[in-house]
C-alpha positions as semicolon CSV with decimal commas, in nm:
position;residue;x (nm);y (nm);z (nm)
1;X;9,791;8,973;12,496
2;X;9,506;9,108;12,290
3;X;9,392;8,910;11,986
4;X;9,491;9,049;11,652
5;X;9,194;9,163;11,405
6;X;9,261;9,204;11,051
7;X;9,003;9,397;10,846
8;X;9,116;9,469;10,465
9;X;8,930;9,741;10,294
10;X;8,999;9,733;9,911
11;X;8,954;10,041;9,658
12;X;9,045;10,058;9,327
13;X;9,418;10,112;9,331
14;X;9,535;10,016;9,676
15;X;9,403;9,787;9,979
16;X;9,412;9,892;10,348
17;X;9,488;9,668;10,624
18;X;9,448;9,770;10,959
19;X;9,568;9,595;11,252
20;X;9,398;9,618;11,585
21;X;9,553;9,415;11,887
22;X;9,880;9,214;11,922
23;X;10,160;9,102;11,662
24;X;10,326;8,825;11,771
25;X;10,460;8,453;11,679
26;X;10,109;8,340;11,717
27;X;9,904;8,604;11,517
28;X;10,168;8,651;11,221
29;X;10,097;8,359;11,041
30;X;9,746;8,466;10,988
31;X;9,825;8,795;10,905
32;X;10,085;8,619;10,654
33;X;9,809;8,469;10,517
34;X;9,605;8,753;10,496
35;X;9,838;8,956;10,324
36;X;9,925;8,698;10,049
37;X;9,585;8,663;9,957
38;X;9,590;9,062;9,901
39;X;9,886;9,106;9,703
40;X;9,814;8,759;9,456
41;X;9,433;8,811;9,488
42;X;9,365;9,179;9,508
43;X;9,604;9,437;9,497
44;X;9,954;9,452;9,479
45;X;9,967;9,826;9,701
46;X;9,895;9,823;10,023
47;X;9,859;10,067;10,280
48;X;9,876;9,870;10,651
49;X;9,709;10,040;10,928
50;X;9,897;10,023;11,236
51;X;9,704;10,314;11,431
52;X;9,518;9,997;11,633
53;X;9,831;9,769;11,717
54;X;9,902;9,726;12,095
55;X;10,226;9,527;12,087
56;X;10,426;9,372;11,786
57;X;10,735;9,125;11,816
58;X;10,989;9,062;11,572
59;X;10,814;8,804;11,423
60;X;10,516;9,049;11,338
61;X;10,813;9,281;11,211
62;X;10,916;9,021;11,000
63;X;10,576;8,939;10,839
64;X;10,575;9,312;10,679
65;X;10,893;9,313;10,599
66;X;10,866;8,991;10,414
67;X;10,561;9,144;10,236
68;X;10,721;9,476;10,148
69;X;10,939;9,263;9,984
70;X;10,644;9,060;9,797
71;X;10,522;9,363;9,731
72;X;10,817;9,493;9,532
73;X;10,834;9,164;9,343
74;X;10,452;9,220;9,237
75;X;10,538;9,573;9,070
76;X;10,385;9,738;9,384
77;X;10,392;9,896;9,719
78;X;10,379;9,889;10,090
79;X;10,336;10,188;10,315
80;X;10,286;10,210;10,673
81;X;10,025;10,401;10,841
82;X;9,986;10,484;11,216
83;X;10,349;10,343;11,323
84;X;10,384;10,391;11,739
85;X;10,430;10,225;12,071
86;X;10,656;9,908;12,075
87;X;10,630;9,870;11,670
88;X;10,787;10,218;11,595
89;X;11,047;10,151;11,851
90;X;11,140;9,863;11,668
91;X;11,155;9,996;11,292
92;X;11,351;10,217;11,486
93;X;11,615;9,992;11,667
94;X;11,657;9,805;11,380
95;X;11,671;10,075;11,082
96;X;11,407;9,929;10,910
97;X;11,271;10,251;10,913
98;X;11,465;10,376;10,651
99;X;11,285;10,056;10,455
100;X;10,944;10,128;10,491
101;X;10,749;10,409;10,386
102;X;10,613;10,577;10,706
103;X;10,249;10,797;10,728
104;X;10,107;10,975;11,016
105;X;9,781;10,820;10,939
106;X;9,575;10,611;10,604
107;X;9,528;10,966;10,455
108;X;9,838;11,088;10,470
109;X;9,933;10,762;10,322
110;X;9,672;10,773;10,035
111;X;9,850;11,139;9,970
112;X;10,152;11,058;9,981
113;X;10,138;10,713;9,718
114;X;9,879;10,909;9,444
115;X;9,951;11,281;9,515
116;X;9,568;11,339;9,577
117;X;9,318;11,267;9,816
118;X;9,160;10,925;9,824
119;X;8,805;10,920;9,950
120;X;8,772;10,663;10,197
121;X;8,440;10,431;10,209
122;X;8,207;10,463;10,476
């Protein structure tokens, strides 16, 4: 198992999480953590990065399903970016993909939620 990294990136109307390595019953309560601080802290939209996530269980499937929820409840949003592998297969299985908004990639994300390109900081 690879350890997960969790980089948020904020801009004015939305934050983006990306998640590089492994989802699992040991990394989700961090990411939990992280992802409350965003939507009471920060921003209540948020765009999570997938593109870097190796392998993601169903308690890491959980975690963003419990925060699309919180999301909702905070008179924002939650889209997915970068959905594949094991994680994909999963929204899949279950349905929840019909739940969560789905992007090919952050861009197509930032497109999608505002209708316009969102310059992304360097």
């Amino acid at each position: 198992m690879t350890r997960l990294s969790v980089t948020v990136n904020d801009h004015p109307r939305f934050s983006v999480v990306s998640l590089n390595g492994d989802l699992d019953k040991t990394s989700a309560p961090r990411l939990e953590e992280t992802l409350t601080e965003v939507l009471t802290r920060r921003q209540s939209r948020v765009i999570i990065d997938t593109t870097g996530l190796g392998f993601c269980d169903s308690s890491g499937v959980w975690t963003l399903l419990t925060t699309l929820r919180r999301a909702y409840e905070h008179n924002g949003w939650l889209r997915l970016a970068g959905v594949h592998g094991v994680l994909g297969r999963m929204l899949e299985l279950t349905r929840l993909t019909d739940a969560f908004p789905i992007d090919r990639d952050v861009q197509e994300s930032q497109m999608r939620a505002f209708g316009e390109s969102v310059p992304t900081p360097r």
